[in-house]
N, CA, C and O atoms as CSV, one atom per row, in Angstrom:
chain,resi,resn,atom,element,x,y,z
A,1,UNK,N,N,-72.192,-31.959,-12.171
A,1,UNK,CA,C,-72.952,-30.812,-11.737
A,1,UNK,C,C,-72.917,-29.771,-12.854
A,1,UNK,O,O,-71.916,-29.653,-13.561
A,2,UNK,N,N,-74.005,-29.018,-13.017
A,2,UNK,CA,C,-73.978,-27.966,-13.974
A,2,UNK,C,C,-74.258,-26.826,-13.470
A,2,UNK,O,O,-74.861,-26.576,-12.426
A,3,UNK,N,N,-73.805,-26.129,-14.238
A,3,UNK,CA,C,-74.161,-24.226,-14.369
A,3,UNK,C,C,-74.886,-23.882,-15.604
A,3,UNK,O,O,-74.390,-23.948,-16.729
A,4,UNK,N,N,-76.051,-23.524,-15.340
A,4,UNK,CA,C,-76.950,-22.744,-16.098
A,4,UNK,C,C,-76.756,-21.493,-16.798
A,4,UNK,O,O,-76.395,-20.495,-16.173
A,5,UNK,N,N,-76.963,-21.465,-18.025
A,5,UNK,CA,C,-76.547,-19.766,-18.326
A,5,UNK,C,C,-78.020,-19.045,-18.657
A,5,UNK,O,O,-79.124,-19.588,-18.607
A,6,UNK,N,N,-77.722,-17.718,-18.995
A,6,UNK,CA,C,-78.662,-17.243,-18.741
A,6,UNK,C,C,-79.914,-17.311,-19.836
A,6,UNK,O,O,-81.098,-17.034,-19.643
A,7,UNK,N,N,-79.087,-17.896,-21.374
A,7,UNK,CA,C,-80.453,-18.000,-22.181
A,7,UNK,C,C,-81.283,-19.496,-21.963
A,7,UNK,O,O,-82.385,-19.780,-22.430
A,8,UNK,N,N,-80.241,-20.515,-20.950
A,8,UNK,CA,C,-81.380,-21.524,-20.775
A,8,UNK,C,C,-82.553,-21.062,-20.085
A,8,UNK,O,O,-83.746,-21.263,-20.308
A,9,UNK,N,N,-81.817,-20.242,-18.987
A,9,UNK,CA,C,-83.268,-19.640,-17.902
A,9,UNK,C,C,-84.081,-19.328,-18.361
A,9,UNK,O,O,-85.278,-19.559,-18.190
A,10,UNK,N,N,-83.364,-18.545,-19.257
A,10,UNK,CA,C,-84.986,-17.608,-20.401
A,10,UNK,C,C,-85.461,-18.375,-21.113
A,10,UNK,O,O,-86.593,-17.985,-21.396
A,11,UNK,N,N,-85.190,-19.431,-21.658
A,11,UNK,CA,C,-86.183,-20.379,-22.789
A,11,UNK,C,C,-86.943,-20.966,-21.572
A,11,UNK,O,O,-88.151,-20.788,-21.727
A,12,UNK,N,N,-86.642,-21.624,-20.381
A,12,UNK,CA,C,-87.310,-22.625,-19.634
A,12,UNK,C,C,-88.220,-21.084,-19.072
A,12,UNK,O,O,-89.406,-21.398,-19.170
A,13,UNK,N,N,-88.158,-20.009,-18.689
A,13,UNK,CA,C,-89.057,-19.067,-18.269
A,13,UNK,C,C,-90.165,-18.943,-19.194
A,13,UNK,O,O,-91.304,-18.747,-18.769
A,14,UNK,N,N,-89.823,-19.079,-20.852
A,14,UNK,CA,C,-90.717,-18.650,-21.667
A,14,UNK,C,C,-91.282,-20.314,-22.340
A,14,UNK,O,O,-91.562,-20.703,-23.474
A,15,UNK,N,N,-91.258,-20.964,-20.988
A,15,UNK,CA,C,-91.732,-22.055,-21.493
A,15,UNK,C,C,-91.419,-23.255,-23.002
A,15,UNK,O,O,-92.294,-23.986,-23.465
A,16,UNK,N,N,-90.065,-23.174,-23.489
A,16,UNK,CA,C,-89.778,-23.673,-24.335
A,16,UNK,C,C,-89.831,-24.975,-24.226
A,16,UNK,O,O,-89.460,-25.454,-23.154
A,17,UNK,N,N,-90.189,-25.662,-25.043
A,17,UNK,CA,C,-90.651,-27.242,-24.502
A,17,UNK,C,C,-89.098,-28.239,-24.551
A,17,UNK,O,O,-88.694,-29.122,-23.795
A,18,UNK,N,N,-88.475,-27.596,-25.857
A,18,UNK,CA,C,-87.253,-28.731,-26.084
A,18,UNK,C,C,-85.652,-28.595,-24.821
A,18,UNK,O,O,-84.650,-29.281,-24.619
A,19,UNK,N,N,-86.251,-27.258,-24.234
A,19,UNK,CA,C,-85.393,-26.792,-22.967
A,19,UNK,C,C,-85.751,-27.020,-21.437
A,19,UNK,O,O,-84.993,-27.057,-20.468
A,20,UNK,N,N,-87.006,-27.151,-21.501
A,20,UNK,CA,C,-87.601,-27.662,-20.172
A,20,UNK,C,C,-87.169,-29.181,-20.201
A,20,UNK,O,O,-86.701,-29.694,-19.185
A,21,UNK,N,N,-87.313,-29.835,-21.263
A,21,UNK,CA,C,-87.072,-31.384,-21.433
A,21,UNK,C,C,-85.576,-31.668,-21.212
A,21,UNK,O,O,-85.318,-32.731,-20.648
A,22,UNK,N,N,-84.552,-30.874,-21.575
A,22,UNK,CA,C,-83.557,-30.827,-20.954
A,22,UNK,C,C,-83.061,-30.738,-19.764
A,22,UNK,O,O,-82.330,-31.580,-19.242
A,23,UNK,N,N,-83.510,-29.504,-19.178
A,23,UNK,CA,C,-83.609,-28.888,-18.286
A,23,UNK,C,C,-84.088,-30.250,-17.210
A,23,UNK,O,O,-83.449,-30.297,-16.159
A,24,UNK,N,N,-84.985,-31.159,-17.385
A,24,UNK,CA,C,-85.364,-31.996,-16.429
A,24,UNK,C,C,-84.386,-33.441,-16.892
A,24,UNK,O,O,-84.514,-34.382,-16.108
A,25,UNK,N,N,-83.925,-33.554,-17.473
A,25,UNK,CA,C,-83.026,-34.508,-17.944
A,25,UNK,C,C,-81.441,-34.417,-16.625
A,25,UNK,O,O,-80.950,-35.158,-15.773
A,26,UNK,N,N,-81.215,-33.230,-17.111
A,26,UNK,CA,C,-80.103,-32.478,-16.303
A,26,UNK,C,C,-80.490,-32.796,-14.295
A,26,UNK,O,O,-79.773,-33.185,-13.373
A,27,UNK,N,N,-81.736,-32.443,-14.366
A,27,UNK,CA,C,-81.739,-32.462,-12.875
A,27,UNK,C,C,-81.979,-33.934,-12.520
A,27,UNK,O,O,-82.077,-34.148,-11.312
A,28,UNK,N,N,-82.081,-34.865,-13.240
A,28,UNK,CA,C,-82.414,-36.186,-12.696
A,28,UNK,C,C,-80.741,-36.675,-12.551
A,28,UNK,O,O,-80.499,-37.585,-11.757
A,29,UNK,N,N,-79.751,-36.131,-13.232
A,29,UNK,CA,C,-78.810,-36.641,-13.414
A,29,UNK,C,C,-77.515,-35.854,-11.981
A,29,UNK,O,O,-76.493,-36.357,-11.514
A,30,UNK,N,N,-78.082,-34.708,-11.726
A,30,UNK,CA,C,-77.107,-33.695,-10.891
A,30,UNK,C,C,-77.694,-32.608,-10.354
A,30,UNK,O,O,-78.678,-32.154,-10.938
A,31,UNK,N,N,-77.321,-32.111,-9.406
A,31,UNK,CA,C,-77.594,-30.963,-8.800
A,31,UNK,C,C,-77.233,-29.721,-10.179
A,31,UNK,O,O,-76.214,-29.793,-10.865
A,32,UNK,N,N,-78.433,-28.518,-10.373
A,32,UNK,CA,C,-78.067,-27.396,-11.127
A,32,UNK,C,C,-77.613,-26.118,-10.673
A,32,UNK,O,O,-78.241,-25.602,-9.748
A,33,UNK,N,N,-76.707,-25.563,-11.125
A,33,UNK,CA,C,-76.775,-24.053,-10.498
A,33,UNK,C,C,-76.713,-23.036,-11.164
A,33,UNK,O,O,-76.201,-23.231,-12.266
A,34,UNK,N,N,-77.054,-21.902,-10.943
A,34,UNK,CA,C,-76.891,-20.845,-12.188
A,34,UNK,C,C,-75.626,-19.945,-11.002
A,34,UNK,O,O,-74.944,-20.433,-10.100
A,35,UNK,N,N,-75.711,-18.653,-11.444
A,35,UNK,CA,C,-74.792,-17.488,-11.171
A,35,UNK,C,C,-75.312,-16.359,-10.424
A,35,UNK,O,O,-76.536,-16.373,-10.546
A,36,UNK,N,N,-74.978,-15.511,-9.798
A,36,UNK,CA,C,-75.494,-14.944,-9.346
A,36,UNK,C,C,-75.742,-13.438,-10.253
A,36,UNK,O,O,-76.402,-12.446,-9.944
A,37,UNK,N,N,-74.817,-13.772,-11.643
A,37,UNK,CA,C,-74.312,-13.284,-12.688
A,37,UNK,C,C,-75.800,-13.079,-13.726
A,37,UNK,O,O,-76.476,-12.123,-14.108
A,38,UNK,N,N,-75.818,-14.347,-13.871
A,38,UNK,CA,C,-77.088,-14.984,-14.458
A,38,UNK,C,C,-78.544,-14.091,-14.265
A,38,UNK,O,O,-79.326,-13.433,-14.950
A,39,UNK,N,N,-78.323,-14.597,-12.660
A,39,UNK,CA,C,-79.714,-13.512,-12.506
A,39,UNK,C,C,-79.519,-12.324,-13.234
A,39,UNK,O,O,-79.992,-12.382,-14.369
A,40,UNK,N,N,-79.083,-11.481,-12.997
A,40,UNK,CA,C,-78.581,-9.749,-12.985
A,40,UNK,C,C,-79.185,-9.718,-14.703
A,40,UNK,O,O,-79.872,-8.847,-15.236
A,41,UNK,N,N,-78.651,-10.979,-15.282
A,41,UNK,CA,C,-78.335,-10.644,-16.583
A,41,UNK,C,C,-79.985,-10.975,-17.052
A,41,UNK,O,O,-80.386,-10.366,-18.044
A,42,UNK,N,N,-80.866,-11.853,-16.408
A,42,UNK,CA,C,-82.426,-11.816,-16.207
A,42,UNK,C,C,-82.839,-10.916,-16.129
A,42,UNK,O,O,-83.241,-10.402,-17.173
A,43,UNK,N,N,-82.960,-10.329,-15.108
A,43,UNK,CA,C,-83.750,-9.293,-14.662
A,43,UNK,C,C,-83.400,-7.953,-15.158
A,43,UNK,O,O,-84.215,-7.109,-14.782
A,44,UNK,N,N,-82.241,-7.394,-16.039
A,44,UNK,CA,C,-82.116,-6.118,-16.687
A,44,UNK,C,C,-83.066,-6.333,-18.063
A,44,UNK,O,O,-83.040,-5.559,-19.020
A,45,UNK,N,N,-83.558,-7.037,-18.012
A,45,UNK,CA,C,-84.728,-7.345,-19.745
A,45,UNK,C,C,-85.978,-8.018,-18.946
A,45,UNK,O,O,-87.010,-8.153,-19.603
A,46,UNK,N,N,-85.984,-8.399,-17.752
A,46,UNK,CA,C,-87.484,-9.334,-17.783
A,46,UNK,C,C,-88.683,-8.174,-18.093
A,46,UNK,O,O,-88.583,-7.026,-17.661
A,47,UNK,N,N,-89.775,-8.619,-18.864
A,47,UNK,CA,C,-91.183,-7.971,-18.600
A,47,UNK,C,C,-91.333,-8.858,-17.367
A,47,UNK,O,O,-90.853,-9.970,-17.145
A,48,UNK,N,N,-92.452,-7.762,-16.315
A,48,UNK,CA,C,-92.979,-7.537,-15.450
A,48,UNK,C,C,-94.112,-8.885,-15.336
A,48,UNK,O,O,-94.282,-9.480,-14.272
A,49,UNK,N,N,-94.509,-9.081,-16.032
A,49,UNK,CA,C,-95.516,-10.585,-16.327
A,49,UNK,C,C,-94.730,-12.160,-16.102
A,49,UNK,O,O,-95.269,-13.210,-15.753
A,50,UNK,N,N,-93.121,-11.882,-16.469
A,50,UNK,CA,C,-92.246,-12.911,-16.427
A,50,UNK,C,C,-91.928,-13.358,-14.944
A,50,UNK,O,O,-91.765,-14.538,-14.633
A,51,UNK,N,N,-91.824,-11.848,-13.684
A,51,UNK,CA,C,-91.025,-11.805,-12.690
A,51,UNK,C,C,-91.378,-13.097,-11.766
A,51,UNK,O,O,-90.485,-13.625,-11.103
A,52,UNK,N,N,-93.030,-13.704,-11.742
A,52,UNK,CA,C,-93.187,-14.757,-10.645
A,52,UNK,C,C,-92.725,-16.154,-11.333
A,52,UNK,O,O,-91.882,-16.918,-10.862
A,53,UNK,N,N,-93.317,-16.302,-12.326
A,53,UNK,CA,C,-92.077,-17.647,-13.274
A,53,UNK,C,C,-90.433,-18.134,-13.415
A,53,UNK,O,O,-89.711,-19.131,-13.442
A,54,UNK,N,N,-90.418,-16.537,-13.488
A,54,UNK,CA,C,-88.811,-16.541,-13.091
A,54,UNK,C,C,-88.338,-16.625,-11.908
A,54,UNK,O,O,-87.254,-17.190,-11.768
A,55,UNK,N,N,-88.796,-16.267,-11.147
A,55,UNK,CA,C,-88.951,-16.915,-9.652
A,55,UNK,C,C,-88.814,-18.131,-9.194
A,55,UNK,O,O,-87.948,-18.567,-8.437
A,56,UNK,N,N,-89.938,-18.805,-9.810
A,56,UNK,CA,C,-89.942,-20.005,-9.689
A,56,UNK,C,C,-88.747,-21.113,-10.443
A,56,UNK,O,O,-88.500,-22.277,-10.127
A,57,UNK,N,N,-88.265,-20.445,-11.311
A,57,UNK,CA,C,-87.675,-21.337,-11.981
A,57,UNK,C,C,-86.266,-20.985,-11.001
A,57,UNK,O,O,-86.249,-21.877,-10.153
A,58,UNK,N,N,-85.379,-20.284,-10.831
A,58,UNK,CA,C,-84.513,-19.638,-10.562
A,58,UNK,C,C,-84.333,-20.517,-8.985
A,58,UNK,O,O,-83.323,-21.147,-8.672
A,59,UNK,N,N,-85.632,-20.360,-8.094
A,59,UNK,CA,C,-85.539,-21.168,-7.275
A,59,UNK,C,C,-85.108,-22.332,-6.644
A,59,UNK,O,O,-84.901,-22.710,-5.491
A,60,UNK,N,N,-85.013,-22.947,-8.207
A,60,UNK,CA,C,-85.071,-24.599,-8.374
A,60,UNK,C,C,-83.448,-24.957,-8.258
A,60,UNK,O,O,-82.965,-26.005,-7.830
A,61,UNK,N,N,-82.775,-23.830,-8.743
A,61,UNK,CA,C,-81.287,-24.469,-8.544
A,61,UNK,C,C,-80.280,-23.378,-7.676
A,61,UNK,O,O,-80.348,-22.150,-7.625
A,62,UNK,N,N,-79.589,-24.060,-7.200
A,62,UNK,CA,C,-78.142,-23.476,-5.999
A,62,UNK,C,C,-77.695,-22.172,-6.833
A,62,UNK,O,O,-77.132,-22.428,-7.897
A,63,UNK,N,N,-77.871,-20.736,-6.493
A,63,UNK,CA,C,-77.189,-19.478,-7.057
A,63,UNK,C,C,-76.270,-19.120,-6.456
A,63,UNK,O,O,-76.432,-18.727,-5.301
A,64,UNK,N,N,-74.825,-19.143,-7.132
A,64,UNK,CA,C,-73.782,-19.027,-6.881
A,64,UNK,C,C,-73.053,-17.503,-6.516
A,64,UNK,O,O,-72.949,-16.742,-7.478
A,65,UNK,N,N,-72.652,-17.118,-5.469
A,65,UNK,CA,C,-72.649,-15.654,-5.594
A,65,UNK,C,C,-71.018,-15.300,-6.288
A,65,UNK,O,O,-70.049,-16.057,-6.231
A,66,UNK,N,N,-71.063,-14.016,-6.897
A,66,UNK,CA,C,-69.329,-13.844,-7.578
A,66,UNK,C,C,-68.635,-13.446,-6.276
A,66,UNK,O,O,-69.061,-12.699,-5.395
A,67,UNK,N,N,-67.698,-13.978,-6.331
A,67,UNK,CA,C,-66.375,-13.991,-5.272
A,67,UNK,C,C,-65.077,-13.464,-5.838
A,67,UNK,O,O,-64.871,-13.232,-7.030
A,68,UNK,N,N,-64.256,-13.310,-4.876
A,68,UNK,CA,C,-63.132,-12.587,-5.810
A,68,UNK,C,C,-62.238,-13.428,-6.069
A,68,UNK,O,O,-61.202,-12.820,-6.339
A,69,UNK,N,N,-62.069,-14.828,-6.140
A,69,UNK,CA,C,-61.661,-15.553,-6.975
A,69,UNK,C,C,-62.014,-15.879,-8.626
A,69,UNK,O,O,-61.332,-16.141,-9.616
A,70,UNK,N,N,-63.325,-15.727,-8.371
A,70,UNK,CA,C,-64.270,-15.812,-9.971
A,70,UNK,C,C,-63.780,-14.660,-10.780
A,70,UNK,O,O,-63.318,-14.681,-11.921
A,71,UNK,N,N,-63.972,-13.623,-9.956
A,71,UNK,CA,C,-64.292,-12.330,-10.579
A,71,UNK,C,C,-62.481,-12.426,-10.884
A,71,UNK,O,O,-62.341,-12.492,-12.105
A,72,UNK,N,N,-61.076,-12.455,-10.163
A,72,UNK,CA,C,-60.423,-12.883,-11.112
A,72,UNK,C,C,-59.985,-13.331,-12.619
A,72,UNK,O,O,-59.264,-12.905,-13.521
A,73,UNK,N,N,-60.848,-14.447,-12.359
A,73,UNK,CA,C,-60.680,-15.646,-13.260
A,73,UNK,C,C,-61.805,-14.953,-14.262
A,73,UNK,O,O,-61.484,-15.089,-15.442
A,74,UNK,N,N,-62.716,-14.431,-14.113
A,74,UNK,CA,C,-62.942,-13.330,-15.109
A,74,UNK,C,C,-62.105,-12.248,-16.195
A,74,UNK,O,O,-61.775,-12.188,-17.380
A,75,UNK,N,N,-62.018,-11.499,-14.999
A,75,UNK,CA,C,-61.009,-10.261,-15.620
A,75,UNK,C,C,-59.782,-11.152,-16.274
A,75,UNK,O,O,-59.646,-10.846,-17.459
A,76,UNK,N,N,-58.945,-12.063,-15.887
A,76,UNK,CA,C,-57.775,-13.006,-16.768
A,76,UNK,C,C,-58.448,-13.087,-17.848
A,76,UNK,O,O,-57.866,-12.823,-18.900
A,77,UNK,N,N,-60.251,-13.585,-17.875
A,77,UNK,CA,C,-60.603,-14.149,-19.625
A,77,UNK,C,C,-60.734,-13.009,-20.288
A,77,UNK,O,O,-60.368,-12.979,-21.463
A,78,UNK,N,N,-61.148,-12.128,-19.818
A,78,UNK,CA,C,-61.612,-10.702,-20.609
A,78,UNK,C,C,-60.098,-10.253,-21.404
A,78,UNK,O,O,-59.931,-9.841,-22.552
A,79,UNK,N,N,-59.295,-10.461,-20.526
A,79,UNK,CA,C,-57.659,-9.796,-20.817
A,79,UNK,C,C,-57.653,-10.853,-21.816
A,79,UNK,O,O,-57.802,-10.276,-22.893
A,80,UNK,N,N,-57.555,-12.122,-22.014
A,80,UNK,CA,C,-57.287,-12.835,-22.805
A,80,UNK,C,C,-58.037,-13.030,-24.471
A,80,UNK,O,O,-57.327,-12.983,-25.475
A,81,UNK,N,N,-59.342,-13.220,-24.535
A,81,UNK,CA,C,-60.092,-13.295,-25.313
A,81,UNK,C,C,-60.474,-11.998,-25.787
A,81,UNK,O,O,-60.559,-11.919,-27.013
A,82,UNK,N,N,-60.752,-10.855,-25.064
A,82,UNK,CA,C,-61.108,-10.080,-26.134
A,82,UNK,C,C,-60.741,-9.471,-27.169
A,82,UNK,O,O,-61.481,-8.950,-28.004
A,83,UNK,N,N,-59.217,-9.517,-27.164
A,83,UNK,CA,C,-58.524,-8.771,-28.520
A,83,UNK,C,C,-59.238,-9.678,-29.994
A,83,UNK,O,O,-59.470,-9.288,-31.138
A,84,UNK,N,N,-59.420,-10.974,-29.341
A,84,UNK,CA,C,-59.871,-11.799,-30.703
A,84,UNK,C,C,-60.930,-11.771,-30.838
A,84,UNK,O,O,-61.305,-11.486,-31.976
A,85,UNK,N,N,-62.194,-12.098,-29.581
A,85,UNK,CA,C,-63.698,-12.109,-30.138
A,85,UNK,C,C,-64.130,-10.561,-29.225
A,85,UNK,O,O,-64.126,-10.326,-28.017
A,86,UNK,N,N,-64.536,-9.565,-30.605
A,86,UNK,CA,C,-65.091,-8.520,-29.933
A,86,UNK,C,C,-66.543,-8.211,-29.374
A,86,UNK,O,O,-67.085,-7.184,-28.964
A,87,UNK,N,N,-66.956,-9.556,-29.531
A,87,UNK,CA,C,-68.582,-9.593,-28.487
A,87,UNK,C,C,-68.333,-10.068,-27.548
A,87,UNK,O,O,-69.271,-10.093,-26.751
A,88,UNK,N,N,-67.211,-10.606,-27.143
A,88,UNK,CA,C,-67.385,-11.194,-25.535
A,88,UNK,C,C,-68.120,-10.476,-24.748
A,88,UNK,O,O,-68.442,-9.433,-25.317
A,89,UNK,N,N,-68.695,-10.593,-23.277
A,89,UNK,CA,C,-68.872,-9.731,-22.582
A,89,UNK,C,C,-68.354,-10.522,-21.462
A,89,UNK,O,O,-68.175,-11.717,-21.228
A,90,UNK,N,N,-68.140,-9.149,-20.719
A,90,UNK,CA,C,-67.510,-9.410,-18.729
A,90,UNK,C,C,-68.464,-10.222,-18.163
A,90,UNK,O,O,-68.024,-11.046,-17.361
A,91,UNK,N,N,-70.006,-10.215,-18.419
A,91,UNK,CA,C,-70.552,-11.080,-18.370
A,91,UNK,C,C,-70.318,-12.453,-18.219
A,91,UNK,O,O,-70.090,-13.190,-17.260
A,92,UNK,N,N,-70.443,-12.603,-19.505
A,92,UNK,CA,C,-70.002,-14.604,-19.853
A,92,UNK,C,C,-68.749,-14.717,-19.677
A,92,UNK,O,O,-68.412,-15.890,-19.514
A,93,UNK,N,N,-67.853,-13.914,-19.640
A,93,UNK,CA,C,-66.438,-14.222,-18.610
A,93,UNK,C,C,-66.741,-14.789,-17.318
A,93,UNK,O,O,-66.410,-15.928,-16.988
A,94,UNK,N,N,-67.511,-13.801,-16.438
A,94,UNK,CA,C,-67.883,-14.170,-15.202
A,94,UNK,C,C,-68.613,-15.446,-15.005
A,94,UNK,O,O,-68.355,-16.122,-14.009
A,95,UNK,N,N,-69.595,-15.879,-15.956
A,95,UNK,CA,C,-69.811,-16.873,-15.684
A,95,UNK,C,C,-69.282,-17.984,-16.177
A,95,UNK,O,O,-69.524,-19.077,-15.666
A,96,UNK,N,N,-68.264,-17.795,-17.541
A,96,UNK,CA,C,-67.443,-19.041,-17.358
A,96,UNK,C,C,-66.465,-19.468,-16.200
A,96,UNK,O,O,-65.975,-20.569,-15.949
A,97,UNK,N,N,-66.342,-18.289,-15.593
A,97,UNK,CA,C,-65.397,-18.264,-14.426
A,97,UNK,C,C,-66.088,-19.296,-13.466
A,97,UNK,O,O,-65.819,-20.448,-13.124
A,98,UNK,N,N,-66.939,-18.539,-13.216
A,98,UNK,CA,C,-67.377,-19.502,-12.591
A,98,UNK,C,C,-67.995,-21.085,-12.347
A,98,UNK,O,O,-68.333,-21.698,-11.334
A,99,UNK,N,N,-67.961,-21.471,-14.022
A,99,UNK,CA,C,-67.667,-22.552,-14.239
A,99,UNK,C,C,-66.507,-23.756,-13.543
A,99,UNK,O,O,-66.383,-24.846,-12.984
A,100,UNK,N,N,-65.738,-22.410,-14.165
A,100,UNK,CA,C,-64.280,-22.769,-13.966
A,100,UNK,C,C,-63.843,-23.139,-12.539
A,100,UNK,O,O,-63.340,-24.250,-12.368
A,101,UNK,N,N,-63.980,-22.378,-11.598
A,101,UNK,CA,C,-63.807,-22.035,-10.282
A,101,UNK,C,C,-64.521,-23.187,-9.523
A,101,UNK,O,O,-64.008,-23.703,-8.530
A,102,UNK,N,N,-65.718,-23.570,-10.021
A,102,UNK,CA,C,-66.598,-24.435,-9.074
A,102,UNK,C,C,-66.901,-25.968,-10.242
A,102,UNK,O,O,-67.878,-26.706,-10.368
A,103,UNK,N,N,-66.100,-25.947,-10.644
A,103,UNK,CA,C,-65.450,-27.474,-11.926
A,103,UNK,C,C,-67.158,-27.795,-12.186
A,103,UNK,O,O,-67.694,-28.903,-12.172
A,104,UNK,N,N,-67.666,-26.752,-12.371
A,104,UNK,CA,C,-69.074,-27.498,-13.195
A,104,UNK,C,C,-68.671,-27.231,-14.901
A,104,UNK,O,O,-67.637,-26.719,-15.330
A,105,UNK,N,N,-70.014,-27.833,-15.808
A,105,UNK,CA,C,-70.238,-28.052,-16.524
A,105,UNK,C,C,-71.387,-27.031,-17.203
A,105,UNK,O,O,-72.590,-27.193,-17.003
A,106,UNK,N,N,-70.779,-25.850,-18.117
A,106,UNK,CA,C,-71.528,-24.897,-18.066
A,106,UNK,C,C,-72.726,-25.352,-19.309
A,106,UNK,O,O,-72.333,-25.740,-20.408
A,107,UNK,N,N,-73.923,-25.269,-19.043
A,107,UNK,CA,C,-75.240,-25.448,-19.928
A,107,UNK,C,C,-75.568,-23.929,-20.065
A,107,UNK,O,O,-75.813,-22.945,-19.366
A,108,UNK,N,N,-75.369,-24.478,-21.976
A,108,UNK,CA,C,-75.986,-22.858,-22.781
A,108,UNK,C,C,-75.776,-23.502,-24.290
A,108,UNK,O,O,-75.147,-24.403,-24.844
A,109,UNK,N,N,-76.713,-22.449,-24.587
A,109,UNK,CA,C,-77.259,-22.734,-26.794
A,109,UNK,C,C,-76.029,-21.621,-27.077
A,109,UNK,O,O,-75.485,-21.887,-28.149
A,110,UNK,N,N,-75.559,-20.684,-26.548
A,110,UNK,CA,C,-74.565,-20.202,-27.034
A,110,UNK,C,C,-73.289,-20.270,-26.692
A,110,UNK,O,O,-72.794,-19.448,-25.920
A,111,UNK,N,N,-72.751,-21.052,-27.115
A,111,UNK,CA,C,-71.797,-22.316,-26.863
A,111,UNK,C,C,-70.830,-21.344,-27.681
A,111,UNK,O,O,-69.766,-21.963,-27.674
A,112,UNK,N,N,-70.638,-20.229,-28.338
A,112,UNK,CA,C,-69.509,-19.709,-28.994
A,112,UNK,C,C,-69.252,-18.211,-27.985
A,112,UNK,O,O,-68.331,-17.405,-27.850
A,113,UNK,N,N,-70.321,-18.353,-27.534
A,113,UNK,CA,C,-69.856,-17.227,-25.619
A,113,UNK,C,C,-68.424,-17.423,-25.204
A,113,UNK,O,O,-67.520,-16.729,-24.738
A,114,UNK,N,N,-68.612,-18.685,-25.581
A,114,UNK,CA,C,-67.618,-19.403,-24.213
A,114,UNK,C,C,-66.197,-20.322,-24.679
A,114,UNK,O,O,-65.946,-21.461,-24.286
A,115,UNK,N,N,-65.308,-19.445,-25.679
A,115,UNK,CA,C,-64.128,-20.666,-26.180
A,115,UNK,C,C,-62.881,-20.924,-25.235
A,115,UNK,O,O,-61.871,-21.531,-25.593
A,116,UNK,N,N,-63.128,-20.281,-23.753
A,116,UNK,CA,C,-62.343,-21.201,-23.430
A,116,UNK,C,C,-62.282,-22.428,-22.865
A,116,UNK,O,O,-63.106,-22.888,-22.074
A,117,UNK,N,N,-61.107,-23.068,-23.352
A,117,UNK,CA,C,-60.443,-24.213,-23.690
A,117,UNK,C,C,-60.920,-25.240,-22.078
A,117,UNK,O,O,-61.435,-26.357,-22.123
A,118,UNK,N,N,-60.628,-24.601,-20.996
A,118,UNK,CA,C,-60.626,-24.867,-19.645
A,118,UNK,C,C,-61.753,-24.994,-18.955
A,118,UNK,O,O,-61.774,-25.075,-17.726
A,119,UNK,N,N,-63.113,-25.029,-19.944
A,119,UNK,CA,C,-64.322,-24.706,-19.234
A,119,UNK,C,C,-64.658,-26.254,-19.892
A,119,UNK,O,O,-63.839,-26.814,-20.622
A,120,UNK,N,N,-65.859,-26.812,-19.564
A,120,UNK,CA,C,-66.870,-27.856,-20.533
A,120,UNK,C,C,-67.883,-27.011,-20.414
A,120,UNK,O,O,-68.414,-26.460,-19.450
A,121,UNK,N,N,-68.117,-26.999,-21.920
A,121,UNK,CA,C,-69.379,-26.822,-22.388
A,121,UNK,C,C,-70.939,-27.722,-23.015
A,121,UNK,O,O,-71.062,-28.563,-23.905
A,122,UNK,N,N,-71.780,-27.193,-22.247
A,122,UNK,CA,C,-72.528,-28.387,-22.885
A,122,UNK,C,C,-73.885,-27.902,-23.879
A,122,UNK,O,O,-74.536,-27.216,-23.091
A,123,UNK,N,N,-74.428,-27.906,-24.830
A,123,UNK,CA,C,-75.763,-27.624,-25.656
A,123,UNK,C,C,-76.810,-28.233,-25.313
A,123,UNK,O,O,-76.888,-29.143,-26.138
A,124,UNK,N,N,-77.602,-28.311,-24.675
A,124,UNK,CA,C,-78.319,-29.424,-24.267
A,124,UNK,C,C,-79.494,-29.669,-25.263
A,124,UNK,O,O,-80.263,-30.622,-25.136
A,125,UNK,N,N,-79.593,-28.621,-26.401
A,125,UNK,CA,C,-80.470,-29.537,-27.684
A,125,UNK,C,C,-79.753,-29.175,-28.650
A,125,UNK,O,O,-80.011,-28.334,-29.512
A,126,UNK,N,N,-78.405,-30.111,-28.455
A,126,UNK,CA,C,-77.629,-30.818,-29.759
A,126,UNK,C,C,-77.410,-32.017,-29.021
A,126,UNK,O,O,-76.825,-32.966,-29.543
C-alpha cells in the first residue's frame, strides 16, 4: 500500500505524463492514500483553475486524517532531524509519520524530504 506525497499530486494534477503512468502502475498493484496533510499542503498554492482536477484526482485515493499518534511520531522526527537538515518541514514529518504509523510505502520525487531510516521510500520515475 502507498502514501502519496504532495508533489506527486501536483505533477498528476498538472497532468505530467511520466507521473500519471506511475501513478496508474501503483494503483493496479495496491490501494493509494495520501494525508490529510497532503491536501492542506495542495490547496495553500492551488490556482483556482486547478481546484476541480484536484478534486478529482484526490478523490481517487483513501485520505488519511492526522491523529495523535502521527502527529507524535511527527513532533519525535522534527526533534530528531532538524538540528541536521534545516529544510525539513513539520510538514513532511507529518507525513512521514504517517507513513510510518500506517506501514505504507511513502511515493515522492523528493526522496531527500524524508531520511528517515524507518520509513520506505519510493521514486516512482527512477
Amino acid at each position: 500500500m502507498y502514501l502519496l506525497d504532495t508533489d506527486i499530486l501536483i505533477w498528476a494534477t498538472r497532468g505530467n505524463p511520466a507521473v500519471l503512468k506511475a501513478l496508474a502502475n501503483l494503483k493496479d498493484k495496491a490501494v493509494t492514500y495520501t494525508s490529510a496533510v497532503t491536501v492542506a499542503e495542495i490547496y495553500k498554492n492551488i490556482f483556482p483553475s486547478e481546484i476541480i482536477k484536484t478534486d478529482e484526482i484526490i478523490r481517487n485515493h483513501i485520505i488519511i486524517p492526522l491523529d495523535e499518534q502521527t502527529a507524535k511520531q511527527a513532533g519525535l522526527y522534527w526533534r530528531d532531524y532538524t538540528p541536521r537538515l534545516k529544510t525539513l518541514s513539520i510538514t513532511d514529518c507529518m507525513i512521514a509519520a504517517t507513513a510510518k504509523n500506517f506501514e505504507l510505502i511513502l511515493v515522492t520525487t523528493n526522496t531527500r524530504h524524508f531520511p528517515m531510516p524507518d520509513i520506505k521510500v519510493l521514486n516512482p520515475l527512477k
